[in-house]
N, C-alpha and C positions, 0 to 999 in steps of 0.2 A: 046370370050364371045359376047353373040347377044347385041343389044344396049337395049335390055327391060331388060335384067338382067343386064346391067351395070349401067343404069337408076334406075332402086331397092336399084343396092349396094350404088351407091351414096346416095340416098334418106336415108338409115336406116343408113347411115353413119353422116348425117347433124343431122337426129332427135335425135339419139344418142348423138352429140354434141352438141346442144340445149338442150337436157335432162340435161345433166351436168353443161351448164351455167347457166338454172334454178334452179337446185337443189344450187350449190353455190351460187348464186344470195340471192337465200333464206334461206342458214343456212348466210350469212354475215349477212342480214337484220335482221335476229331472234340474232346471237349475238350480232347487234348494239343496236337492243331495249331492250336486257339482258343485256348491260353494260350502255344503258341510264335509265333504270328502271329495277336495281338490284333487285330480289327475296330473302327477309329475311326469310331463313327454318322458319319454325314452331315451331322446338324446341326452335331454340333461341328465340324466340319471348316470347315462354312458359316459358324461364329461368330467359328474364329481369325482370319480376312481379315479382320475390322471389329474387331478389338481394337485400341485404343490401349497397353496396355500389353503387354510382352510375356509368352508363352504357348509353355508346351513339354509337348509328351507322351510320356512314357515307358514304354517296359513294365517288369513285375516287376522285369526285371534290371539298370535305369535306362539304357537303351538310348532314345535319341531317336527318335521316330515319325515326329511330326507337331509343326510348330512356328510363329507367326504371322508377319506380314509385318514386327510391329514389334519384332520378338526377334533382329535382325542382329548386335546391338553385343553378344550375351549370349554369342555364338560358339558357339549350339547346331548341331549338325549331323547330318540325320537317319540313322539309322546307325551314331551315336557315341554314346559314353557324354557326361554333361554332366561337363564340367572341375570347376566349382567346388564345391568337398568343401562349403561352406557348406550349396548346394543340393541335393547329395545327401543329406546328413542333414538337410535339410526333410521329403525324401520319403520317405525310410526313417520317420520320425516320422510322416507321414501314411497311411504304409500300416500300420505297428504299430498305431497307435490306430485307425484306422480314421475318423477325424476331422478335417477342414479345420485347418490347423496355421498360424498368422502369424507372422512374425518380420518386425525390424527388423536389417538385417546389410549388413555391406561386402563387396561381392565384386569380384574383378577382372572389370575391361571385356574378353570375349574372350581368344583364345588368346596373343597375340602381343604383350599388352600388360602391364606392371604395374598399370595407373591403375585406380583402385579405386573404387568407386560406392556411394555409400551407397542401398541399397533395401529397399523393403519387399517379400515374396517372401510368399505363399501356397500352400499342397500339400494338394490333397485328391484322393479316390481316385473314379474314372468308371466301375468294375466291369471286370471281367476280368482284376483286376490292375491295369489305366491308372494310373496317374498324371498330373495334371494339375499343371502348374505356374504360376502370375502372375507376374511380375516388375514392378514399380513404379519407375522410376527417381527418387528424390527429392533428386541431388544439386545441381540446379538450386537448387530450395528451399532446402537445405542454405545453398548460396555468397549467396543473397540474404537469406535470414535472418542470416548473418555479417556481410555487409556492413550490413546496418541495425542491428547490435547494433556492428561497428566505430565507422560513420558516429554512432551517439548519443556512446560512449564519447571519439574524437576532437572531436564538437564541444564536448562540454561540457570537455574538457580544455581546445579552443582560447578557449573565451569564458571561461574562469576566469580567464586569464592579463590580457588588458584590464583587467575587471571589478575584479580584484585591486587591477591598478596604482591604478586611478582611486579605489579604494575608499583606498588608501593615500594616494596624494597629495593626495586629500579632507583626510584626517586631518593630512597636513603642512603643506597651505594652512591651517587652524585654525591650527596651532603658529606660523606662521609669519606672521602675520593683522598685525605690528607690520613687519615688515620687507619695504618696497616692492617688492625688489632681488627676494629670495627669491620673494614672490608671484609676477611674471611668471614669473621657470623655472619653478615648479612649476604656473600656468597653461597655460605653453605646452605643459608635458608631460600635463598632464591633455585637453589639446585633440589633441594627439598620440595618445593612448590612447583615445581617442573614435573618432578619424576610422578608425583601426585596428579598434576595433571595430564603428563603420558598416561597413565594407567587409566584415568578417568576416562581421556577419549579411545582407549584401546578396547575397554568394557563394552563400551557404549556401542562401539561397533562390532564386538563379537554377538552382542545382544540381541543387535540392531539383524545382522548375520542371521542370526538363530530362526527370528522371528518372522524372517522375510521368506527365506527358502521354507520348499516342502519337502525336499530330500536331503541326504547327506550326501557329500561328496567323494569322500575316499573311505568305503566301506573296503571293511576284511573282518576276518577271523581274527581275535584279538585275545591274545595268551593272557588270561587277567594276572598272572605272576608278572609280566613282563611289565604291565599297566600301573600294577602298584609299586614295583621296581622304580621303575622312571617316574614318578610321582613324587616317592619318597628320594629320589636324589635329588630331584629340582626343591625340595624343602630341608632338607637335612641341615645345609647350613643355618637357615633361621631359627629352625630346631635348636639348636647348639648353643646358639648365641641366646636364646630364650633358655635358657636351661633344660628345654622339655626332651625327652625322649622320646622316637620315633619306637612306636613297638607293631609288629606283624604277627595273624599267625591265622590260621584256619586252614579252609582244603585248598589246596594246588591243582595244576594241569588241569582249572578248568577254562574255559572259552566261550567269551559274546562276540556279538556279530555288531561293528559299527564305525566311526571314524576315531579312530588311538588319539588324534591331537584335542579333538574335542571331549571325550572320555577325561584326557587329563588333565585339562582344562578344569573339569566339572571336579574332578574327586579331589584336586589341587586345591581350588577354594575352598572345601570343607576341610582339608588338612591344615591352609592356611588360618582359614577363622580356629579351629579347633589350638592350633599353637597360639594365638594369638590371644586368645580368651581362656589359655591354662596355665595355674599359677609356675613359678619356677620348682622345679624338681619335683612336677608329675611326670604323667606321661600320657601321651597320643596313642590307643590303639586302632589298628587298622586290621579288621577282621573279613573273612571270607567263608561265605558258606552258600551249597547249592542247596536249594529246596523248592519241590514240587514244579522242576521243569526252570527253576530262574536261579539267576548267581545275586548273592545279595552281599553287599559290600559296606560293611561298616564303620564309621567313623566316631568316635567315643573321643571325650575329653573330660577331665576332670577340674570343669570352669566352673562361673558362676551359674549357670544355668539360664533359660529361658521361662517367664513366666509365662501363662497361660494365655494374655491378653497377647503379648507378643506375639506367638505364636502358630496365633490365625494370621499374622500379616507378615510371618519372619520371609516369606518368599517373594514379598512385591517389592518393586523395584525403586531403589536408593531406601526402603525401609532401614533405621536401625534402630538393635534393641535398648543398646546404652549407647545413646551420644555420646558421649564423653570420650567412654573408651572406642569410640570408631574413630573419631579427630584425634588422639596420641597413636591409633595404631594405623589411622592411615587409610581407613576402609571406606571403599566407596557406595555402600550400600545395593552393589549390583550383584555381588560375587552370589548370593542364593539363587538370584535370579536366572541369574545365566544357567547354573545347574540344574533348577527346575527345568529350564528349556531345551539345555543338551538332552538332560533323559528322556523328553516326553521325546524332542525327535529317535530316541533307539528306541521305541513304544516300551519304554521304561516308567519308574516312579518314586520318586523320593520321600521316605517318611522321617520324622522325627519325634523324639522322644525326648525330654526333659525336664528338670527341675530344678529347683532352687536352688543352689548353693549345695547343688549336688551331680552339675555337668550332662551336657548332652549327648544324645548321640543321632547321627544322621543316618540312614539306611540308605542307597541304592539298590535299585531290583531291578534288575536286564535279564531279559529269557534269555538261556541259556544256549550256545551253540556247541554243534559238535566238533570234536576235536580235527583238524586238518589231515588227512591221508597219512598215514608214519607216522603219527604224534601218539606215542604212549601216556593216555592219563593218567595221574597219579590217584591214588586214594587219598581220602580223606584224611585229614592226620587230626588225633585226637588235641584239644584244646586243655595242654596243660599246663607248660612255665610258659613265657612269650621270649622268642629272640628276639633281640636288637636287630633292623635291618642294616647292611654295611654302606657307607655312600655309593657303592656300586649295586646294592640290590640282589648279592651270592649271597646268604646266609640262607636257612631253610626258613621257613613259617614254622611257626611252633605248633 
């Protein structure tokens, strides 16, 4: 071979091999900066927007990419690592095994918060490194699955207690089958421990009612003169014999929109506890006032009040504030209950106010509705002596 053709082969021999350390030179540099700046496909990207659950993606170094619409409360933030150590060692596990990984775990809600979520969280790997992550929030479930294992454990505690008594004085009426005197008390106490347990399983099931349905049933136009009318006649005798006095008075002819049996249902209980828990020769006022689009309906009593610790729990069900006085008056620790639950179905709201040994008061707020075709509204009537309502519910509002 002459030295000019040996000189060629060399030469197409070196550029050849420069070709090659260039082209790999360049696919390494192209996979470095495809594993330092992973490519999220398109579809995924297209898929985060319509997820209900939330969705975070990470690179290698669990660095946030890309993350869904419904993943706010999780406090991912693109460009940050993810906070919760739970959820990093999801991913660390799904990118070691290589394998879609599930867990059931508590994490905290977000940066800035303590409150912790019970969820179900999935990790599995998208290539390039990605990491995907699901977030499931099940603590909704959680708090109604408690309450339905609460709610069985309280009622069947509350229905043992009747059941018991009647089942005993059953056995003492027997013993006592020769002596007249004897018979009626223990009649009268078994008629007692009945009507207690009527009302307990009547609760239970208006409750039960409340919470089951999504709508109401026999919605109208509801004259709230007429609602506090029938209210105050279905109590006036307890009134009376309680020595308390039933008082009315604020603006008339005005109107919510919702079911009247269950309204009086709701505002009954609070008149009932309200008599029940005020000393003899006060009195009950029942006030009415429309403001800013809503009718607010107030129940005032001049009891012993509710302390402060009560009072975060005065609405859950069979709570009460003074035992004592729930067993002499009878109370089955539902009646709040149920009233939180009527309002919230009229997209309504119950507050309270109260003190010490200085009486409460209840508020209802129902948006207000328009008066029915021909119903002349009345004005406001200034709040200055209070009438007496009559057992019939004719007197004016003061």
């Amino acid at each position: 071979m002459s030295p000019l053709l040996l000189a060629l082969f060399v030469g197409i021999v070196i550029g050849a091999g420069l070709t090659v350390v260039i082209v790999v030179a360049l696919r390494i540099r192209a996979r470095a900066i495809a594993e330092a700046n992973p490519r999220i496909p398109d579809e995924v990207t297209s898929i985060l927007d319509v997820l209900e659950d939330a969705a975070i993606i990470t690179d290698p170094s669990g660095n946030v990419l890309a993350t869904s619409l419904s993943s706010t409360w999780v406090g991912a933030r693109v460009g940050q690592r993810i906070e919760q150590d739970e959820l990093r060692e999801l991913m660390k596990q799904a990118r070691v095994t290589g394998k879609s990984e599930r867990q059931t775990m508590r994490i905290r809600a977000g940066r800035l918060t303590r409150e912790s979520r019970l969820v179900i969280a999935r990790g599995a790997q998208l290539g390039q490194g990605l990491i995907i992550i699901f977030v499931r929030d099940i603590s909704a479930q959680e708090r109604v699955q408690q309450m339905r294992q609460d709610f069985i454990q309280n009622t069947s505690h509350e229905l043992k207690t009747p059941v018991g008594a009647i089942s005993l004085l059953a056995e003492a009426l027997e013993i006592a089958a020769d002596d007249p005197e004897q018979v009626r008390r223990f009649s009268g106490r078994v008629s007692a421990e009945a009507g207690r347990l009527g009302q307990l399983t009547s609760r239970i099931m208006n409750l039960s009612r409340l919470q089951a349905t999504d709508d109401l049933i026999n919605v109208a136009d509801i004259p709230v003169d007429e609602l506090i009318a029938r209210t105050v006649e279905a109590h006036q005798t307890t009134a009376d014999g309680a020595g308390v006095e039933l008082v009315a008075r604020g603006a008339r002819g005005v109107h919510v929109r919702g079911d009247m049996l269950v309204l009086i249902e709701a505002l009954g209980n609070l008149v009932s506890n309200a008599i029940a828990y005020s000393p003899e020769g006060s009195h009950v006022g029942i006030g009415v006032k429309e403001d800013d689009g809503a009718v607010e309906i107030a129940v005032t009593d001049q009891g012993i009040g509710i302390s402060e610790d009560d009072q975060r729990r005065i609405f859950e069900r069979f709570y009460r504030a003074d035992q004592a006085r729930s067993r002499h008056t009878g109370g089955t620790g539902l009646g709040l209950s149920i009233v939180k639950h009527a309002i919230h179905r009229h997209d309504g709201e119950v507050r309270l106010w109260s003190r010490e040994g200085s009486g409460s008061t209840f508020t209802i707020r129902l948006p207000v509705a328009e008066p029915p075709t021909g119903t002349i509204k009345m004005k406001k009537t200034k709040i200055g002596r209070a009438a007496k309502l009559s057992a019939q519910g004719e007197e004016d509002f003061a």
